[in-house]
C-alpha positions in Angstrom: 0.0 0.0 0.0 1.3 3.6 -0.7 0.6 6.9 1.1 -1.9 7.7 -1.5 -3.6 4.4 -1.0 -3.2 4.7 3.2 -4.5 8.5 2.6 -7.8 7.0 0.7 -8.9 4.0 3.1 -8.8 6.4 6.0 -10.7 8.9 4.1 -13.3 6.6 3.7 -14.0 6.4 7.5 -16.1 8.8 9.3 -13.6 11.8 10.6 -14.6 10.7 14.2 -13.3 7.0 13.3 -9.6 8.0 11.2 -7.7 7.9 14.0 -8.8 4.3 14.7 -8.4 3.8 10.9 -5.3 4.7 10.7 -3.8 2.9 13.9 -5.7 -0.4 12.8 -3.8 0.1 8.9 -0.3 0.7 11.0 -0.7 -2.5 12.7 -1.3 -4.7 9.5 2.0 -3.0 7.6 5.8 -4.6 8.6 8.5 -2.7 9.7 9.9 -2.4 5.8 6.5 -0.8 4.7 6.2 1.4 7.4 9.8 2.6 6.0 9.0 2.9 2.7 6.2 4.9 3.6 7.8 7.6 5.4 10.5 7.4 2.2 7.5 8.2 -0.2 7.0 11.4 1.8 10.5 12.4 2.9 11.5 15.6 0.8 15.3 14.4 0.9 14.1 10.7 -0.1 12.7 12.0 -3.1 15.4 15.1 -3.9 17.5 11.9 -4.0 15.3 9.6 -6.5 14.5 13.1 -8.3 11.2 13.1 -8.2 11.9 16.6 -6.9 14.4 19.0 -8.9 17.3 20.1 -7.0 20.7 22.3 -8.0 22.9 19.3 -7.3 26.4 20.4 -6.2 28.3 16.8 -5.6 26.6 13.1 -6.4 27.8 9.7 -5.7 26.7 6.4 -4.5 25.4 7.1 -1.6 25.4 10.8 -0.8 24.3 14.2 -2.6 24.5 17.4 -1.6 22.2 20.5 -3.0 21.9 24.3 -2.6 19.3 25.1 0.2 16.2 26.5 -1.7 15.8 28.4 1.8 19.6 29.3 2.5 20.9 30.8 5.5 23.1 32.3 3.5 23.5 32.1 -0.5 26.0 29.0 -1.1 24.3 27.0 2.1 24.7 23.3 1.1 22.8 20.8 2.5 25.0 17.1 2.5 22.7 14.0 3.2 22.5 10.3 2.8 20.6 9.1 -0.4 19.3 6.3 1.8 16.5 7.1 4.3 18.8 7.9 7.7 17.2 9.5 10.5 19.7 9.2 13.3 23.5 10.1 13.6 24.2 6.3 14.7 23.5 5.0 11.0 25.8 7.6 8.9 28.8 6.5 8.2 32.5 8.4 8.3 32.3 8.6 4.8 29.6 11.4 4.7 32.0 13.8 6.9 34.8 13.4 4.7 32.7 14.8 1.8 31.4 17.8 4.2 35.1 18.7 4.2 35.5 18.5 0.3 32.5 20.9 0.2 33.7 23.2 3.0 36.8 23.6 1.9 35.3 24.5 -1.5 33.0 27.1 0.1 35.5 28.6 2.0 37.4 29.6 -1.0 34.3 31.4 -1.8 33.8 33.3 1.1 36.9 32.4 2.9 34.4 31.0 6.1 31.7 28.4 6.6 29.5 26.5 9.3 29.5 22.7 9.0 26.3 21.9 11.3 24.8 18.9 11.9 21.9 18.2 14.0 21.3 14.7 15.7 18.0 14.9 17.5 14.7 17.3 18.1 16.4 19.1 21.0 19.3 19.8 19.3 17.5 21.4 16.1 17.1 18.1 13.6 13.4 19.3 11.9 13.4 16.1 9.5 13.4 12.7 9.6 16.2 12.6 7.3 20.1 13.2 8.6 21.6 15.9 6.8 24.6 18.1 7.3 24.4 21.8 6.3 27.4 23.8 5.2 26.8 27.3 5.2 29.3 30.0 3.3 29.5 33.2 5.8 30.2 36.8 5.4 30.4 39.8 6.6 27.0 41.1 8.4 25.2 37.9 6.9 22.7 38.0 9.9 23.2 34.1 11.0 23.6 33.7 14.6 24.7 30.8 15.5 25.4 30.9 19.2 25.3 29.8 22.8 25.4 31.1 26.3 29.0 30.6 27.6 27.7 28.5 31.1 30.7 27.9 33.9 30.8 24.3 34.8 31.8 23.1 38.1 35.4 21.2 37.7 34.1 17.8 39.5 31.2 17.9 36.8 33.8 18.1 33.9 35.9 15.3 35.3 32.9 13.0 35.7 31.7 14.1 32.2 35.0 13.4 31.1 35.3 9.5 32.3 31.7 8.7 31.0 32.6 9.9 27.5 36.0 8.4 27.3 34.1 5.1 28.2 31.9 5.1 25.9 34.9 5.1 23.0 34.4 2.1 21.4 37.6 -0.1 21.7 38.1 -3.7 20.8 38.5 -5.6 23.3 42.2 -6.1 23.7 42.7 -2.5 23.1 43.9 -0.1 25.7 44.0 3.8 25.9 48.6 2.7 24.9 47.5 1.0 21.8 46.1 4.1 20.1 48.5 6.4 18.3 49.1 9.7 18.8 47.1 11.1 16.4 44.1 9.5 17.9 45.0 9.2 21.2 42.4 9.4 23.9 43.4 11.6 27.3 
């Protein structure tokens, strides 16, 4: 079944019943079609398939990256997975490589840029879709991108510290010595 399909059948039922409707037709679709339902009406999913037009800037495999039709700035890129990923867990390294490429590409336009990426509701994501958006700044451009500067009690930082440096995932004979320096944890 297909969102136009899903829209109809609960259309049929009384308005005071759709809810119902709809929560009975959830129950009867797997995992997969539930997916492949919220791909049919994911602006990014279909950017990707091009169902929707886009000013493509870089294509491969598995990633494109367009002009924002609503830019921060003029230049502002957003990067994103041609597959259906809606948490940071699921991207690969691969996609953050390629945010470089295009950075480094925009700063030689404007000689600055924003790579931000959003990873859940409280910190900003609006879609269901990862994306990464690399935005070209000037002078006066009116983007405020900011935070208060809060003190933090010492103790808190050292305890904040230790649960984040064990949460590195390490193979299990590995040890904080077996790490190079370039990668070296504290």
């Amino acid at each position: 079944m297909n969102l136009e399909e899903l829209k109809k059948e609960i259309q049929k039922s009384p308005p005071e019943k759709r809810k119902d409707k709809l929560e009975e037709l959830m129950s009867e679709l797997s995992p997969e079609d539930i997916e492949e339902l919220k791909k049919q009406e994911c602006i990014f999913c279909m950017i990707a398939s091009k169902k929707v037009s886009s000013h493509v800037i870089y294509e491969d495999i598995d990633y494109l990256a367009v002009l924002d039709i609503l830019p921060a700035t003029p230049g502002h890129v957003i990067l994103f997975p041609k597959q259906h990923i809606i948490s940071l867990q699921n991207l690969d390294n691969e996609i953050f490589a390629i945010a470089k490429k295009i950075a480094l590409v925009l700063s030689q336009l404007t000689g600055n840029v924003n790579i931000l990426l959003q990873s859940g509701a409280l910190a900003g994501q609006k879609t269901e879709h990862m994306m990464i958006h690399l935005i070209p700044r000037v002078k006066d451009d009116k983007v405020n991108i900011t935070w208060p500067a809060n003190k933090v009690d010492d103790q808190i930082l050292l305890k904040l510290k230790e649960e984040i440096i064990s949460k590195f995932p390490r193979k299990k004979e590995e040890n904080l010595e077996s790490y190079s320096k370039k990668e070296r944890l504290p």
